[in-house]
Backbone as ProteinMPNN parsed JSONL, in Angstrom:
{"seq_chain_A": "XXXXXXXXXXXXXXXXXXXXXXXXXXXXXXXXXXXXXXXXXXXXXXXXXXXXXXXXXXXXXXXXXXXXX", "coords_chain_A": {"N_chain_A": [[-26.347, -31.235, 2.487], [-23.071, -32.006, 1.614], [-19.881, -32.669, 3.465], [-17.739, -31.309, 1.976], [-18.781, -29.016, 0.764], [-20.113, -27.491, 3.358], [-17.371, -27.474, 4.595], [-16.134, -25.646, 2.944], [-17.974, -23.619, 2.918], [-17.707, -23.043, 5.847], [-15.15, -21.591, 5.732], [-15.404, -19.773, 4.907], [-17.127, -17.86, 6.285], [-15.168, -17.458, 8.33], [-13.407, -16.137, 7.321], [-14.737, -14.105, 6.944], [-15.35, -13.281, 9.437], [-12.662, -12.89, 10.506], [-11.797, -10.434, 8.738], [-13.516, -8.803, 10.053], [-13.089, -8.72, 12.22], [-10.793, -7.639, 12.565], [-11.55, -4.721, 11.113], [-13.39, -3.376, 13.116], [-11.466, -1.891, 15.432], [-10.922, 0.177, 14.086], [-12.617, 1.434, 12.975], [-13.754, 5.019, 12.004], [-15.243, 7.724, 12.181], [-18.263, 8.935, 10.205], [-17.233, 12.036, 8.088], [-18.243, 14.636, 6.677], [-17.055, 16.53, 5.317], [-14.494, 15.44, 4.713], [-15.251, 12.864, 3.134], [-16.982, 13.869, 0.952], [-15.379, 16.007, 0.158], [-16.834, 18.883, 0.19], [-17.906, 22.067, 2.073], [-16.75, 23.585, 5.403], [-14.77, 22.432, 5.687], [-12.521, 22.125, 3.311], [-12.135, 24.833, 2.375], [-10.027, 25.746, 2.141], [-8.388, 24.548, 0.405], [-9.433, 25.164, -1.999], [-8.671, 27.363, -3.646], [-6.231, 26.766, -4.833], [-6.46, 24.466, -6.436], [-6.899, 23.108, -9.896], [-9.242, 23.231, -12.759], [-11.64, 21.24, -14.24], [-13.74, 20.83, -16.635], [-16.792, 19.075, -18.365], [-18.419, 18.906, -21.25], [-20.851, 17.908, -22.92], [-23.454, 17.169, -24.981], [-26.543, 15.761, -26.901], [-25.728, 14.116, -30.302], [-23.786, 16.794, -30.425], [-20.37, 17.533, -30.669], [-18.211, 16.687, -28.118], [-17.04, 18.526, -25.573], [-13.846, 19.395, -23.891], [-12.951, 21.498, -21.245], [-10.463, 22.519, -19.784], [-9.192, 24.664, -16.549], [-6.67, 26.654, -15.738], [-5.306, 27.106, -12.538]], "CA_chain_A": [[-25.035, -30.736, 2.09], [-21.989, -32.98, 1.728], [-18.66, -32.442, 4.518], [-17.273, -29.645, 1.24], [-19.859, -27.531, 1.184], [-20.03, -27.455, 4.45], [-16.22, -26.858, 5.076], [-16.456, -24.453, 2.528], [-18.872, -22.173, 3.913], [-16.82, -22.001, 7.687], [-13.54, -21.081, 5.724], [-15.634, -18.119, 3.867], [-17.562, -17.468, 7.207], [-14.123, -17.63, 9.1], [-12.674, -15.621, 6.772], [-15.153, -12.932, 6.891], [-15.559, -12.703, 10.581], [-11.318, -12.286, 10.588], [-11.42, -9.143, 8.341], [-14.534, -8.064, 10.633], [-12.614, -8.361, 13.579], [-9.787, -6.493, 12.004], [-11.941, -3.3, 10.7], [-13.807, -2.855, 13.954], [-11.025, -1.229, 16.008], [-10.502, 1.103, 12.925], [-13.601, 2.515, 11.953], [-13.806, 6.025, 11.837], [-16.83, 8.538, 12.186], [-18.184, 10.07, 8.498], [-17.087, 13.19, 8.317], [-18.801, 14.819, 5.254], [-15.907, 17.64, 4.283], [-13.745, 14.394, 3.899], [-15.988, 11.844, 2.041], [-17.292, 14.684, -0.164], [-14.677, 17.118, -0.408], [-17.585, 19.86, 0.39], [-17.825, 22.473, 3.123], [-15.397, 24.282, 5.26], [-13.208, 21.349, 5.671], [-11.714, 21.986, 1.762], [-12.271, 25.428, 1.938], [-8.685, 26.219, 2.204], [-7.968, 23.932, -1.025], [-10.399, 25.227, -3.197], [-8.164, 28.471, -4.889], [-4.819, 26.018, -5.264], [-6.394, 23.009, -7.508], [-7.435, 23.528, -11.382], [-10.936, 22.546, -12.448], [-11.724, 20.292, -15.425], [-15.247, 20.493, -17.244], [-17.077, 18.3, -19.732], [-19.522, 19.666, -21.456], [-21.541, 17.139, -23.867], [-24.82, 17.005, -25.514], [-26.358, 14.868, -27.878], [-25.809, 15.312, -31.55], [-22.819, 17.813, -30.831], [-19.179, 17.21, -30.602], [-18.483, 16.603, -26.669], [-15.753, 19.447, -25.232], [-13.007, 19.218, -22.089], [-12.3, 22.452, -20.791], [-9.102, 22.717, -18.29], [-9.227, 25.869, -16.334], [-5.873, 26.3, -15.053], [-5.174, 28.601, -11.398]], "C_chain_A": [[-23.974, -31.775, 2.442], [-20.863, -31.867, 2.487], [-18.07, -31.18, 3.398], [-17.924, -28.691, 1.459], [-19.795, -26.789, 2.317], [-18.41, -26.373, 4.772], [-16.096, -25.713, 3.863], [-16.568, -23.154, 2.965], [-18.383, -21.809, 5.559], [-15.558, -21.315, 6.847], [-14.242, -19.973, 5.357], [-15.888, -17.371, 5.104], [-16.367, -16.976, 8.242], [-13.737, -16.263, 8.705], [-13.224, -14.034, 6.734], [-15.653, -12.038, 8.278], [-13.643, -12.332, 10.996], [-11.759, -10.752, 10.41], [-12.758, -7.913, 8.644], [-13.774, -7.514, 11.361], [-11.194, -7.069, 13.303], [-10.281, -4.573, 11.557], [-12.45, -2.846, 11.549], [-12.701, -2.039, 14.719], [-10.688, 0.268, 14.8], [-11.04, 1.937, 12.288], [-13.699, 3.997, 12.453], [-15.201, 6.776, 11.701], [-16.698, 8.978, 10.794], [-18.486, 11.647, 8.744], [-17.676, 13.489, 6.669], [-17.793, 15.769, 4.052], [-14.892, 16.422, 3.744], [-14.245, 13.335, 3.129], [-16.575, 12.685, 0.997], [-16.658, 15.525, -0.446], [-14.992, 18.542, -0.474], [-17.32, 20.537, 1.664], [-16.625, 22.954, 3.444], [-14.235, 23.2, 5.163], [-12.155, 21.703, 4.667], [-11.504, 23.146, 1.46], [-10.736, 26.263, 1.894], [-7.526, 25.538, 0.844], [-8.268, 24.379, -2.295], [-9.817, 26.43, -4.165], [-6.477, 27.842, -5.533], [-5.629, 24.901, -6.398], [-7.257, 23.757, -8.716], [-8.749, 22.664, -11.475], [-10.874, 21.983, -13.962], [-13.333, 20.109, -15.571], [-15.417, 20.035, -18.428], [-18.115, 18.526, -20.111], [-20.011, 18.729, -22.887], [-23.224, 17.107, -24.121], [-24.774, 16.08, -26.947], [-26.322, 15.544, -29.212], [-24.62, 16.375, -31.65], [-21.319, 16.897, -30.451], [-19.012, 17.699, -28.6], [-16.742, 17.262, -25.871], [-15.28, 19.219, -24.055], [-12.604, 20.705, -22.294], [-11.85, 22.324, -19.486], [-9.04, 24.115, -18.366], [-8.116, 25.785, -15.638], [-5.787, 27.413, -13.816], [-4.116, 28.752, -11.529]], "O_chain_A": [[-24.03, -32.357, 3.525], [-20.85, -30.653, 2.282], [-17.933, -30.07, 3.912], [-17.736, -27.709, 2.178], [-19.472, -25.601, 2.329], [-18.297, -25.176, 5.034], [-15.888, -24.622, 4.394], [-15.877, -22.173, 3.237], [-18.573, -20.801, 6.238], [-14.978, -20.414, 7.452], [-13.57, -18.952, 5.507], [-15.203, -16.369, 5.31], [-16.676, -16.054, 8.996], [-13.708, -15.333, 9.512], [-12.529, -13.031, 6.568], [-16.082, -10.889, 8.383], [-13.45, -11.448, 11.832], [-12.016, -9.971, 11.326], [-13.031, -6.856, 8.077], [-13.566, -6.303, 11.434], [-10.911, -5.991, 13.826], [-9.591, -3.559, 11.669], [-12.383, -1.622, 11.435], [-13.192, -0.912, 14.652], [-10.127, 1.287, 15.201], [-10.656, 2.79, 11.488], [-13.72, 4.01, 13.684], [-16.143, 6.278, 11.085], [-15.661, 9.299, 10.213], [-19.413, 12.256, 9.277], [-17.551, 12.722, 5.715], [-17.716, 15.808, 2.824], [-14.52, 16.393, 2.571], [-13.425, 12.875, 2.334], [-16.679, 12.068, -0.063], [-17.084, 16.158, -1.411], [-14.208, 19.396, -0.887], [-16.619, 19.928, 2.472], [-15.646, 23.001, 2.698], [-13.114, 23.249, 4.656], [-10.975, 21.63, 5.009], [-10.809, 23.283, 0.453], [-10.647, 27.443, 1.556], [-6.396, 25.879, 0.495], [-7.69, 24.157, -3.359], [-10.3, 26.574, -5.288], [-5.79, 28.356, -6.416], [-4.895, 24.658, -7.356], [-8.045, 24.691, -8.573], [-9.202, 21.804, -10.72], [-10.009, 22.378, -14.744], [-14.036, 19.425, -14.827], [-14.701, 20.266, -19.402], [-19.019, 18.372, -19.289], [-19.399, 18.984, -23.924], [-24.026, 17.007, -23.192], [-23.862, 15.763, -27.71], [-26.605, 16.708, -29.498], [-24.383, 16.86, -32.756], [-21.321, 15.745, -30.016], [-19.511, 18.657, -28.01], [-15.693, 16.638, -25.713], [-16.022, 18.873, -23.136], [-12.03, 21.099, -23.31], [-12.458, 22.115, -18.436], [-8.915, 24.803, -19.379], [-8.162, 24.915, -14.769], [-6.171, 28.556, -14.065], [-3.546, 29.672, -10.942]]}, "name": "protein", "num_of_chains": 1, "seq": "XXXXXXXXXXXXXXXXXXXXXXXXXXXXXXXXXXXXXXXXXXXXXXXXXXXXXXXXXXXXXXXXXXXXX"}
């Protein structure tokens, strides 16, 4: 490898142990009601928001039904 390459690969390496060092104090446990929106976590959301279904098959004309609350 020629002296670019080289310096190259520390600025990427550099660059990716920065925005390491930066996300470690920050990470957060996975909570599943907030990464999926499931469970009780949401269950206090779930009669306020409207629902939106798509209903397609092949061969037919492919429908949106908005259910509004």
């Amino acid at each position: 490898m020629d002296w670019q390459k080289i310096a190259a690969l520390t600025a990427v390496a550099g660059t990716a142990a920065v925005f390491a060092a930066r996300a470690w104090p920050r990470r957060r446990k996975f909570s599943f009601e907030r990464k999926t929106h499931c469970g009780c976590g949401s269950a206090g959301l779930a009669g306020a928001g409207n629902s939106v279904v798509f209903h397609a098959r092949k061969g037919e004309r492919p429908r949106v039904i908005v259910k509004m609350k």
